[in-house]
C-alpha positions as CSV (number, residue, x, y, z in Angstrom):
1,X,0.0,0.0,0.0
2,X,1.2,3.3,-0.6
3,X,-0.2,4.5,2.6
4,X,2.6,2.5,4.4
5,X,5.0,5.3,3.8
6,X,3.4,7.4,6.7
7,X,2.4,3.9,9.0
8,X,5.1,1.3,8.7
9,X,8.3,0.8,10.3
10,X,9.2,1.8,13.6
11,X,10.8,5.2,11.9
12,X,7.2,6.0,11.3
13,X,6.6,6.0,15.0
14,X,6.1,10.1,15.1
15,X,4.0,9.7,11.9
16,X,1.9,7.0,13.1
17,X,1.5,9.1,16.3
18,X,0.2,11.9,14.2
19,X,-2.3,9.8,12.5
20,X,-3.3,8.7,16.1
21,X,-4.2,11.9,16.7
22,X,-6.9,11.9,14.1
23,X,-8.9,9.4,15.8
24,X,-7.4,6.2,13.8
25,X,-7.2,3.3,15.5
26,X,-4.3,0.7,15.8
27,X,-6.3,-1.6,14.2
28,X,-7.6,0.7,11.2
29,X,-3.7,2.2,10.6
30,X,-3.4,-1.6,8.8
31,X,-6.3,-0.8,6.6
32,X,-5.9,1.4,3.5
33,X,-5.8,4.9,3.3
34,X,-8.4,6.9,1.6
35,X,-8.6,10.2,0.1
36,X,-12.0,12.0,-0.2
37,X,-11.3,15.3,-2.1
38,X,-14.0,17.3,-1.8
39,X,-15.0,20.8,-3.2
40,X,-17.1,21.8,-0.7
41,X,-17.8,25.5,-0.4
42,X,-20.2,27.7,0.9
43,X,-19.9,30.2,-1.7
44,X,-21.4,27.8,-4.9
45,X,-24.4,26.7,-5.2
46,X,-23.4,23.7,-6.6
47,X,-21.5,22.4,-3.7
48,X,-22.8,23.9,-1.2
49,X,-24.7,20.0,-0.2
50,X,-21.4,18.3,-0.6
51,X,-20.8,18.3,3.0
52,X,-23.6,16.0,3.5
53,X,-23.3,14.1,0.7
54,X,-19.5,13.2,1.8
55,X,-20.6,12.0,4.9
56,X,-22.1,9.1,2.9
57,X,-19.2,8.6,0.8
58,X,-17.2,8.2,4.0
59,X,-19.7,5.5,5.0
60,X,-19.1,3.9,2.0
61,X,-15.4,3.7,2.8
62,X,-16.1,2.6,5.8
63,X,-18.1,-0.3,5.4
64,X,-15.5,-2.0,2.6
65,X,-13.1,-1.7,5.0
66,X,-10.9,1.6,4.5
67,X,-9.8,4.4,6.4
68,X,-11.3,7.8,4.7
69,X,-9.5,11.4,5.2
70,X,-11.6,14.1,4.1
71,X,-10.2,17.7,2.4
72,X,-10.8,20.3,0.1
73,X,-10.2,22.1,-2.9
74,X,-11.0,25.4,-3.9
75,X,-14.5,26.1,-6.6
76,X,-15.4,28.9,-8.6
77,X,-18.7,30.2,-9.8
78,X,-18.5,30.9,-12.9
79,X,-22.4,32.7,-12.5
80,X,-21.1,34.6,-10.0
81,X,-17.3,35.1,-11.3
82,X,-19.5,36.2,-15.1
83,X,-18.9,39.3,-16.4
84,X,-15.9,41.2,-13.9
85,X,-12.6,40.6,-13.1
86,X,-13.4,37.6,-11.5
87,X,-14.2,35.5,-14.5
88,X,-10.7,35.9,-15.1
89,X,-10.0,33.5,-12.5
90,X,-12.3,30.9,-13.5
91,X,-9.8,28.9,-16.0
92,X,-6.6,29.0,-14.0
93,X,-8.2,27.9,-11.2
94,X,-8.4,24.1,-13.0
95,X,-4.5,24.4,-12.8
96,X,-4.7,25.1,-9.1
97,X,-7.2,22.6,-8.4
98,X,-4.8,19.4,-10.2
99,X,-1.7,20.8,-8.4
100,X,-3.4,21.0,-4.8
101,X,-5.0,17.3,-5.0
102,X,-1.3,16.0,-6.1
103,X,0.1,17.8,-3.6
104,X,-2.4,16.6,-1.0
105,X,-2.3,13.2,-2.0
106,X,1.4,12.7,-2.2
107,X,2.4,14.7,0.7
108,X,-0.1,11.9,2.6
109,X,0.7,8.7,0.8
110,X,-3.1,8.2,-0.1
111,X,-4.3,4.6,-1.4
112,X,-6.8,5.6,-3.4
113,X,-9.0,9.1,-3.8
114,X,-13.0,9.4,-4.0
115,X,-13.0,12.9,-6.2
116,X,-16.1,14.9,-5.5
117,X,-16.5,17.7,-8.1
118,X,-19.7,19.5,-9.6
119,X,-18.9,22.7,-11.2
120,X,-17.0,23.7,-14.3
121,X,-13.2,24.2,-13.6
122,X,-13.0,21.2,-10.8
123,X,-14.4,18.1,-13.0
124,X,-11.4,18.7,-15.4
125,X,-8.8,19.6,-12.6
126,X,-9.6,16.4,-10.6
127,X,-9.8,14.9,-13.6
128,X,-6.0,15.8,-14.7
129,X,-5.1,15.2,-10.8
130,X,-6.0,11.5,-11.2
131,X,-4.5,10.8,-14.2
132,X,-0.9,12.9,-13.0
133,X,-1.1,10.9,-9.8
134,X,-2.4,7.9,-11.5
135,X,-3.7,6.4,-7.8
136,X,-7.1,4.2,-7.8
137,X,-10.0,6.4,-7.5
138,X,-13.8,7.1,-8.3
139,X,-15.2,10.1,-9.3
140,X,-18.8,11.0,-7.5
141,X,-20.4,14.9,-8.2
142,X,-22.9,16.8,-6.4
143,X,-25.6,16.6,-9.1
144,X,-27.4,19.2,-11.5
145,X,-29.7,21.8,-9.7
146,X,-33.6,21.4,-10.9
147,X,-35.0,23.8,-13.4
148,X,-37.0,26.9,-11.5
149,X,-40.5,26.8,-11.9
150,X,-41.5,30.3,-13.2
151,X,-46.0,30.4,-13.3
152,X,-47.3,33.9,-14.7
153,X,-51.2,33.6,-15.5
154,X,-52.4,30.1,-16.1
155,X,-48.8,29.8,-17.3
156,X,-45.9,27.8,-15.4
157,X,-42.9,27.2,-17.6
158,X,-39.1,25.8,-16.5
159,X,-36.2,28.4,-16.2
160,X,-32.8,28.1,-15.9
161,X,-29.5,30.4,-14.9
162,X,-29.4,31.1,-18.8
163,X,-33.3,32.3,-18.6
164,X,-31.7,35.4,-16.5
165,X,-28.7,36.1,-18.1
166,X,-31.1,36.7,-21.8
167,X,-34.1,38.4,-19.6
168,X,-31.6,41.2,-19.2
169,X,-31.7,41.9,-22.5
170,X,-35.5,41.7,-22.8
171,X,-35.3,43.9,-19.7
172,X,-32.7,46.3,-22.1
173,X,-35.6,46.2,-25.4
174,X,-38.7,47.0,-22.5
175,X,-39.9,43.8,-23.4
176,X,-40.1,42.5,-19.6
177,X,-40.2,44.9,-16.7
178,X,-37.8,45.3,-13.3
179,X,-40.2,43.2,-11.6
180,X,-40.4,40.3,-14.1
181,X,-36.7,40.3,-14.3
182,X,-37.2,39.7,-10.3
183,X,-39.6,37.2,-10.0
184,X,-37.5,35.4,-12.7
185,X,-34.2,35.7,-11.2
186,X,-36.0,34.4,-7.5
187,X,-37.2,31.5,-9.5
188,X,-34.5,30.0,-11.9
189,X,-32.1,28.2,-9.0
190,X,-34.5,26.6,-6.7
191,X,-31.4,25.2,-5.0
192,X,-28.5,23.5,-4.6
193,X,-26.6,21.7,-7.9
194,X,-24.3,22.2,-10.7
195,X,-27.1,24.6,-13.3
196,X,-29.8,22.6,-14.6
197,X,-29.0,22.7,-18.4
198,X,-26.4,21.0,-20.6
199,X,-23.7,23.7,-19.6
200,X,-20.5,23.3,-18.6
201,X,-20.1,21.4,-15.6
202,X,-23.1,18.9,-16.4
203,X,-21.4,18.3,-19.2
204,X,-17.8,17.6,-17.8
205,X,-20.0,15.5,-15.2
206,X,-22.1,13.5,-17.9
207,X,-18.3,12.8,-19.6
208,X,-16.7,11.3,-16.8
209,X,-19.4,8.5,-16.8
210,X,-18.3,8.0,-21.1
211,X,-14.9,8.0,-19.3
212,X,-15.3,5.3,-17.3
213,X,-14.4,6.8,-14.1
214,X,-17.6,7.1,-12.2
215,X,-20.4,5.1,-11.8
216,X,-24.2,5.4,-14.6
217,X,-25.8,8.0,-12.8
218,X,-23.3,10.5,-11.6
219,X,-24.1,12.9,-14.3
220,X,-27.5,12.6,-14.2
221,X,-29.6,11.8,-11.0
222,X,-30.7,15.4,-9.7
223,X,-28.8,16.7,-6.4
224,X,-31.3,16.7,-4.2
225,X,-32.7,13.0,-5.1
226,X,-32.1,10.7,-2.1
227,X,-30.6,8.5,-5.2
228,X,-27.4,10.9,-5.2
229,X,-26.9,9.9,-1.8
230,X,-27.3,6.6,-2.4
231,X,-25.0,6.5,-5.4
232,X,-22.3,8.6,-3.1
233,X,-22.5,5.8,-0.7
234,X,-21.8,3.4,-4.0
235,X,-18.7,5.7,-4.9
236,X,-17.0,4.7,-1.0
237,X,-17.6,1.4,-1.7
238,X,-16.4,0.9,-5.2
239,X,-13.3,2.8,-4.5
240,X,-12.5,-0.2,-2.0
241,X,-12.8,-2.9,-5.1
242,X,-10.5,-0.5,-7.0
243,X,-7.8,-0.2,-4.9
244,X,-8.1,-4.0,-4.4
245,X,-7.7,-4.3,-8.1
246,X,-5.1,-2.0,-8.2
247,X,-7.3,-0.5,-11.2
248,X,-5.5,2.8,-12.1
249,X,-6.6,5.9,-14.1
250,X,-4.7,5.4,-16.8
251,X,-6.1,2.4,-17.2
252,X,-9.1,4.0,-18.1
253,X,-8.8,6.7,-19.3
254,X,-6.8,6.0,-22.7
255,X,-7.0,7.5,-26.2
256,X,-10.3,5.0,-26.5
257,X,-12.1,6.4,-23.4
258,X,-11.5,10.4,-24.6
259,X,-12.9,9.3,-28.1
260,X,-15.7,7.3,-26.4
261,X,-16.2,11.0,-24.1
262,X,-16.2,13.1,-26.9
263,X,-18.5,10.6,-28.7
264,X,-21.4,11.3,-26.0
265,X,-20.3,15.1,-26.0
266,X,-21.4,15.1,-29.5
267,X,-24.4,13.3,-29.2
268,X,-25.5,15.3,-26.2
269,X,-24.8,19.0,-27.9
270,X,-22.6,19.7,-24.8
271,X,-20.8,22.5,-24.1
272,X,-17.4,24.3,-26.0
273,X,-15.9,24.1,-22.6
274,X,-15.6,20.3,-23.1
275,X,-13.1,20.3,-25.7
276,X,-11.0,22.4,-24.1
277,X,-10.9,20.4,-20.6
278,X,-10.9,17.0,-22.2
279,X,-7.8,17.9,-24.3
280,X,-6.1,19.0,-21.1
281,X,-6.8,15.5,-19.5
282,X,-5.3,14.0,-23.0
283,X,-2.5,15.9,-21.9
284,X,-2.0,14.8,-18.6
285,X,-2.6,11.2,-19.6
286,X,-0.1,11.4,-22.0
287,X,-2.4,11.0,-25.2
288,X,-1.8,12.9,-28.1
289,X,-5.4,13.9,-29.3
290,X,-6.0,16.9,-31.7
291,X,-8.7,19.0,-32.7
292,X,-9.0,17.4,-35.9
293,X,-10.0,14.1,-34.6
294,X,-13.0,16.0,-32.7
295,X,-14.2,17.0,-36.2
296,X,-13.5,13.1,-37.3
297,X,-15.5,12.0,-34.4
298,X,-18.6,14.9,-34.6
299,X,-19.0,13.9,-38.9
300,X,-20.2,10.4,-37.8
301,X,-22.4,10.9,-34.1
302,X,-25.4,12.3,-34.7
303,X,-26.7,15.0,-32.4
304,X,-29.2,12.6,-30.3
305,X,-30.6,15.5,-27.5
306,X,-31.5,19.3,-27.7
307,X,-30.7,20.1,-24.0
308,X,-31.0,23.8,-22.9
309,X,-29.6,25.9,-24.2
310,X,-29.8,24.2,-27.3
311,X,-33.6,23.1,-26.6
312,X,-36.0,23.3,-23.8
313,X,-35.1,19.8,-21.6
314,X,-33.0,20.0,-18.4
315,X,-30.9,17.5,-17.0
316,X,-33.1,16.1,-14.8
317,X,-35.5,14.9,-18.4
318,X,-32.0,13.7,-19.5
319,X,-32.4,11.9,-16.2
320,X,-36.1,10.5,-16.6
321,X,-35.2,9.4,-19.9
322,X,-32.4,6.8,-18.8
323,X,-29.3,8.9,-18.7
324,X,-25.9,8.5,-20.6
325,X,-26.4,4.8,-20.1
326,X,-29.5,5.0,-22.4
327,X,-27.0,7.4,-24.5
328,X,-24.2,5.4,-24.6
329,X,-27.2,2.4,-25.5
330,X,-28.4,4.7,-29.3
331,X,-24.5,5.5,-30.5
332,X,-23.2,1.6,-28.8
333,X,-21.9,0.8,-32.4
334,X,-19.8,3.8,-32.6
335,X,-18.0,3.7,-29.3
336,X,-15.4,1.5,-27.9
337,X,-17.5,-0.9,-25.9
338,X,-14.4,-3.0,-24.2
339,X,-13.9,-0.3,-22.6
340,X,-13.2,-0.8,-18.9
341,X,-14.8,0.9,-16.2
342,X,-14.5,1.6,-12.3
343,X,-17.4,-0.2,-11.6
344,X,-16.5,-3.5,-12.8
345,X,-18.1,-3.8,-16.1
346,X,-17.9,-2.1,-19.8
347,X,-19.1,0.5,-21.3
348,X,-20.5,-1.9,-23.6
349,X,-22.0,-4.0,-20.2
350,X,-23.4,-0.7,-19.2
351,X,-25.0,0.5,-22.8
352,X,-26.6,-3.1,-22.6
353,X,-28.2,-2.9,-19.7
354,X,-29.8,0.5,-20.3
355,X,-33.0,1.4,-21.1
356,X,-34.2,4.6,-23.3
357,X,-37.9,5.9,-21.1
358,X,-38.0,8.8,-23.6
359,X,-37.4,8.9,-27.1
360,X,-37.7,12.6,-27.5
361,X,-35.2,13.4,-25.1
362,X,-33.0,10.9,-26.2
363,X,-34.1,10.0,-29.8
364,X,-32.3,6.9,-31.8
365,X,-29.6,7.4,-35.0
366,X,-32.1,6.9,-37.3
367,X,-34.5,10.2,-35.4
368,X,-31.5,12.5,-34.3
369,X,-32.0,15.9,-34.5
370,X,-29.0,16.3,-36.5
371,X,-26.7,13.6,-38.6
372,X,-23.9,15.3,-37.4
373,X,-22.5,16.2,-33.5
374,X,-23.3,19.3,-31.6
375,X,-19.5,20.6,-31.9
376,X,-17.7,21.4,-34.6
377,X,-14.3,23.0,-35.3
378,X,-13.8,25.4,-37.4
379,X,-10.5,26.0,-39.2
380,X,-9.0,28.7,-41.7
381,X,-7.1,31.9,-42.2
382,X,-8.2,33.6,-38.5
383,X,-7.8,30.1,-36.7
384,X,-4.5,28.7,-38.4
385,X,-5.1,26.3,-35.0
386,X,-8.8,25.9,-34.8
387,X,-11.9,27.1,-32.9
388,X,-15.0,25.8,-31.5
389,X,-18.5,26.2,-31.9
390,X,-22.1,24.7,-30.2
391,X,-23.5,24.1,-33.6
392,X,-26.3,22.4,-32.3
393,X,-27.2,25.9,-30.6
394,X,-27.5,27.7,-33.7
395,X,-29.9,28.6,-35.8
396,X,-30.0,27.0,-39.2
397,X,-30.2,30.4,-41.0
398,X,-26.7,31.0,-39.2
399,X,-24.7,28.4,-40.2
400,X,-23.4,30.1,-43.1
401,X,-22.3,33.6,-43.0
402,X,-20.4,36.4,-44.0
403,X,-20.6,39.9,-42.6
404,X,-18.5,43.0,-41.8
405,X,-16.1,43.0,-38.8
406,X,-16.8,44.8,-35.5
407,X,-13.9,44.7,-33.7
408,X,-13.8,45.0,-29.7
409,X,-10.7,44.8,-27.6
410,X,-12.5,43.2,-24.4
411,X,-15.4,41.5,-23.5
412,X,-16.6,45.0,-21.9
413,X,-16.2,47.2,-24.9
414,X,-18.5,44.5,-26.6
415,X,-20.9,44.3,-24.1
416,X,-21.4,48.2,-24.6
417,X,-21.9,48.5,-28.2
418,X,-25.1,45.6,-27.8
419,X,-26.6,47.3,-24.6
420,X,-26.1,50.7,-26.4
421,X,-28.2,49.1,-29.8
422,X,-24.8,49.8,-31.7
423,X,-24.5,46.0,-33.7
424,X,-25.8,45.9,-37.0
425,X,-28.1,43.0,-38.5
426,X,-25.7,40.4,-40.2
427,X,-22.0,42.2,-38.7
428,X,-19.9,39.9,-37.0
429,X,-18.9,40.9,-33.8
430,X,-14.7,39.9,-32.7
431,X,-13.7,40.1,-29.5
432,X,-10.2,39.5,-28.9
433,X,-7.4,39.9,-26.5
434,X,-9.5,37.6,-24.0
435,X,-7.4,34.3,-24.6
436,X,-5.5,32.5,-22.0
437,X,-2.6,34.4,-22.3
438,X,-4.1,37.8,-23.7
439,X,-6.8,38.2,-21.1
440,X,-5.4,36.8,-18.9
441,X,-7.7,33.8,-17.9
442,X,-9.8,33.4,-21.2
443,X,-13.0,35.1,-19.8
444,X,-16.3,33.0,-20.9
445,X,-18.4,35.4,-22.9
446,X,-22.2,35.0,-21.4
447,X,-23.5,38.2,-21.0
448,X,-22.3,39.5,-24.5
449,X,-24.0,36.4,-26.2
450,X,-26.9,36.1,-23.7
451,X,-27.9,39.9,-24.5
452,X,-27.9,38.4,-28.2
453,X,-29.9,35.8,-27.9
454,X,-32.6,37.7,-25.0
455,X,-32.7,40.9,-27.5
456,X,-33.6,38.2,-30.5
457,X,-30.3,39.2,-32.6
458,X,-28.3,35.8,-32.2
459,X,-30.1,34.7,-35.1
460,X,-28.7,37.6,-37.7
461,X,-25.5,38.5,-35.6
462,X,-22.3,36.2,-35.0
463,X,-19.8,36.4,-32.8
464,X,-16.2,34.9,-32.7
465,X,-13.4,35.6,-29.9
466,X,-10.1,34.0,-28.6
467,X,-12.2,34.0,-25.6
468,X,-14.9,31.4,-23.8
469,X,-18.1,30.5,-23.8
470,X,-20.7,29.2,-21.1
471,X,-22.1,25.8,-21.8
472,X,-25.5,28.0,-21.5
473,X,-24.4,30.3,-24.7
474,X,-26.4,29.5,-28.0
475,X,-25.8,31.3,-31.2
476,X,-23.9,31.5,-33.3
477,X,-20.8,32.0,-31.4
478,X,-17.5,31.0,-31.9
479,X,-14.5,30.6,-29.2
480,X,-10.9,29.4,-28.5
481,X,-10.1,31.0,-31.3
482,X,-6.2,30.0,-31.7
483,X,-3.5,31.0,-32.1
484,X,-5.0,33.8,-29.7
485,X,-4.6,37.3,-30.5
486,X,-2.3,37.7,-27.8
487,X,0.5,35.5,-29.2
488,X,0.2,36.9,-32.5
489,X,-3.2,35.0,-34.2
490,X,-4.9,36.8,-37.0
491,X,-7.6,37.5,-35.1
492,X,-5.4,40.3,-34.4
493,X,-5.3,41.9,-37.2
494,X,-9.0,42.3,-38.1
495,X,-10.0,45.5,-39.0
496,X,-13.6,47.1,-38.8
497,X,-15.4,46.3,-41.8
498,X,-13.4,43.1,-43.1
499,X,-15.7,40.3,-44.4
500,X,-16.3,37.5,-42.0
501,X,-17.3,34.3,-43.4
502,X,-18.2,31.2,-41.3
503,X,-19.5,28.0,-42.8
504,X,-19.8,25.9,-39.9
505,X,-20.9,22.4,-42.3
506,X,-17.6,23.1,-44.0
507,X,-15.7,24.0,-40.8
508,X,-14.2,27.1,-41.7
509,X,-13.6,30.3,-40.4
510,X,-11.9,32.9,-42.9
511,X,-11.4,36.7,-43.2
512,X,-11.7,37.7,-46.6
513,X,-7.8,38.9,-47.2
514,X,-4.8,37.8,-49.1
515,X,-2.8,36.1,-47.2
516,X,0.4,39.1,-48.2
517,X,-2.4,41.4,-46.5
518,X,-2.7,39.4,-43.0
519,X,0.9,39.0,-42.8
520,X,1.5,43.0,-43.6
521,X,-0.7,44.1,-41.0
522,X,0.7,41.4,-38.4
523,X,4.1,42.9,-39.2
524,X,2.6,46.6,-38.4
525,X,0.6,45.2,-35.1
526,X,2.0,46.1,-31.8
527,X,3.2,43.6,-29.5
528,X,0.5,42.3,-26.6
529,X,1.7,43.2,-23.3
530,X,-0.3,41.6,-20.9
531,X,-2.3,43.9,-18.3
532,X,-1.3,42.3,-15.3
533,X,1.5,42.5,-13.6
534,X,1.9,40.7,-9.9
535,X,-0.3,37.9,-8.8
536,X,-1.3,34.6,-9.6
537,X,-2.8,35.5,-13.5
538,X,0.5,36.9,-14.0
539,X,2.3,33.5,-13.3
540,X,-0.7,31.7,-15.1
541,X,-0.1,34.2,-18.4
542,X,3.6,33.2,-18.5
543,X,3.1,29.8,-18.2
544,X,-0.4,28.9,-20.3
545,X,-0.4,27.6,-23.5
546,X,-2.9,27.7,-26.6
547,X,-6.3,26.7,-26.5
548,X,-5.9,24.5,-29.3
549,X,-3.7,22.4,-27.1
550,X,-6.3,22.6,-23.7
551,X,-5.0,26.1,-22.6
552,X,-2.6,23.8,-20.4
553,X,1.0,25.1,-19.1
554,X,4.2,24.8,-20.6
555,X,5.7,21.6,-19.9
């Protein structure tokens, strides 16, 4: 065991005496050493219930025989971080997250680790944690949060986080009034869980269960359901049978399991973020897995779900309708089935045994909503590297495009021009200087695309940016554009007025300019000094690589 290089050996006398301290036993220092890393926070809504829901975890442990230690990482918010300084934080925060749990776990000589994420940036930094440390673990989240209940009249419809964000720009047009906007924004997070749509963290949450590295269920079954307690329980017993096996990530998590991941991704419509996070665990695992094969993988898995904010279902229908088992069961003959998994059986084993309760929410190949996945990557002159975009949010009459260039330097000056009515019908709005590097941080771009989409212009205005999206943006909007501005991309280089074209079924993004013309201006484009000077984001902008590559560090 691992653990014995804090408990065995009369040199670990002092150690052993330390470990005493905690309340272990003589008889439970022979047993093995557990790690339950959990995200806990007060400050989240998402994790504000993992607390509870560790205690059963611990149980779990327990009951198979091991010894759990409990402790914490940090979260972010991204609704609360949106739209200030703070969102800036957001990304690098992932790094922060990985490093802490191998820190943690080697400093303590762990057996194996229950991970407990639920929100956006901790999925994918436990994620890269187990697969740097490589130690037996589980993954278990919090849940999703319900969809609100909003009733006006004889009316009662579902709302979401995303509902708010675009009823301030209804708010903005005078189509809603100050008191809708509050009844609304009281009703969309009934409580706690990761946001009720296919965003971001549901997404990363609903992946780890195509990974292979948590049990059916723990992307699905709603946070306040007694089942999520149950399956938590589960989690502290399984992670017993894998340490026995000696069952490591890596074992897992291979070049099969992140094309099997981004398989469901596709048929799911999940969110941009996705691609970004599961090329950074690629990284960590060792895999070399490009952009290009995303595109390989999205041409043949059909979009099988319209999730908000692609369609009007939550998580919790996703849920009711059999979950990615019953996902995994309508695109079987596309994935690697042999897959292995935590829990003993296949993915395969799994998709067999599942059963599809809704064929609306989950419709078969032959009924998808689209023949091709929800993400796409788009290519060309402004993204020599790539970019990404949530096709299956956008309207069809947006999929092809070409419009003039209106060019923004932040996030802010964009938000601005829409709130101030100053976008034109068909322009395409850039907003660069917001990458990794460039911002620093790569700021998710909600409220800009949000004001779209609530002041009913997302389906005759684009938007690209070396930026981020939330998994709750829909449009058509277009992110990670790489190389970023920042580190010399053409993005840089745009000009107000230059044609835009996007053809998303053709993946490719192009400004309409000789290529002597982009390098001319590049030669005549000051150098990007980054804004900030002391602090963590300063370290983070020295160190972070392109999005193309995961937005990791330099290695």
């Amino acid at each position: 065991m691992r653990s014995e290089a804090v408990k065995k050996g009369i040199e670990r006398a002092p150690h052993r005496s330390l470990i005493h301290a905690l309340g272990v036993s003589p008889e439970e220092m022979n047993r093995p050493f557990i790690g339950v890393v959990n995200s806990f926070t007060e400050v989240v809504p998402g994790h504000t219930h993992l607390a509870k829901l560790a205690s059963a975890v611990k149980s779990g442990i327990r009951e198979a025989g091991g010894v759990p230690f409990e402790f914490n990482t940090i979260a972010v918010c991204d609704g609360i971080a949106m739209n200030h300084r703070g969102m800036k934080f957001s990304l690098p925060s992932r790094e922060l997250i990985c490093d802490s749990v191998e820190i943690m776990a080697e400093a303590h000589a762990f057996d194996g680790l229950v991970f407990m994420p639920n929100c956006d940036k901790v999925i994918p930094g436990m994620l890269m944690a187990a697969v740097r440390l490589n130690i037996p673990c589980v993954f278990v989240s919090g849940g999703p949060m319900m969809a609100g209940q909003l009733t006006r009249g004889n009316q009662t419809c579902a709302v979401d986080l995303n509902s708010v964000f675009e009823a301030v720009g209804k708010a903005k047009r005078g189509e809603i009034t100050e008191q809708e906007l509050s009844e609304l924004e009281q009703a969309a997070c009934p409580g706690c869980g990761s946001c009720s749509g296919m965003f971001t963290a549901n997404t990363m949450n609903c992946l780890t269960e195509a990974l292979g590295i948590a049990l059916p269920g723990n992307g699905t079954i709603p946070a306040i359901d007694s089942k999520r307690n149950m399956l938590a329980y589960e989690a502290g017993r399984t992670v017993m049978d894998v340490v026995k096996k000696d069952l490591r990530p890596r074992q897992i998590i291979t070049e099969a399991a992140i094309r099997n991941a981004f398989m469901v991704d596709m048929a799911l419509g999940g969110s941009t973020n996705s691609v970004l996070h599961l090329l950074a665990v690629a990284n960590e695992a060792e895999i070399n897995f490009s952009l290009k094969q995303v595109n390989e993988i999205s041409e043949v898995t059909p979009c099988l779900c319209k999730l908000r904010p692609a369609g009007d279902y939550h998580i919790e229908d996703l849920n009711r309708a059999g979950g990615i088992p019953a996902v995994m069961k309508q695109i079987k003959s596309l994935m690697h089935t042999n897959q292995p998994t935590i829990c003993g059986k296949t993915i395969g084993d799994i998709a067999d045994c599942a059963t599809v309760y809704d064929e609306d929410v989950i419709r078969s190949v032959e009924t998808a909503y689209a023949s091709k996945g929800g993400l796409a990557i788009l290519f060309g002159n402004i993204a020599t590297q790539g970019s990404v975009v949530k096709r299956a949010a956008v309207s069809p009459e947006m999929m092809v495009h070409k419009g003039p260039a209106r060019v923004f330097n932040s996030e802010e000056e964009a938000t601005k021009a829409i709130l101030d009515n100053d976008i034109k019908s068909g322009e395409v709005i850039v907003i660069r200087y917001e990458g990794p590097r460039g911002g620093p941080g790569m700021r998710e771009m909600l409220t800009p695309t949000s004001l779209l989409s609530g002041m009913g212009r997302d389906k005759e205005v684009a938007l690209i940016t070396d930026g981020r999206f939330s998994g709750a943006t829909r449009g058509a909007a277009i992110g990670h554009v790489s190389p970023e501005a920042a580190s010399g991309g053409a993005i840089a280089i745009i000009q107000e007025g230059d044609i835009i074209s996007i053809d998303i079924p053709n993946y490719s993004l192009n400004v309409e300019l000789s290529q002597g013309e982009i390098d001319k201006r590049a030669q005549s484009t000051p150098k990007h000094c980054v804004s900030v000077q002391s602090g963590y984001l300063k370290r983070y902008a020295e160190k972070v690589t392109s999005a193309s590559t995961g937005a990791v560090y330099q290695k």
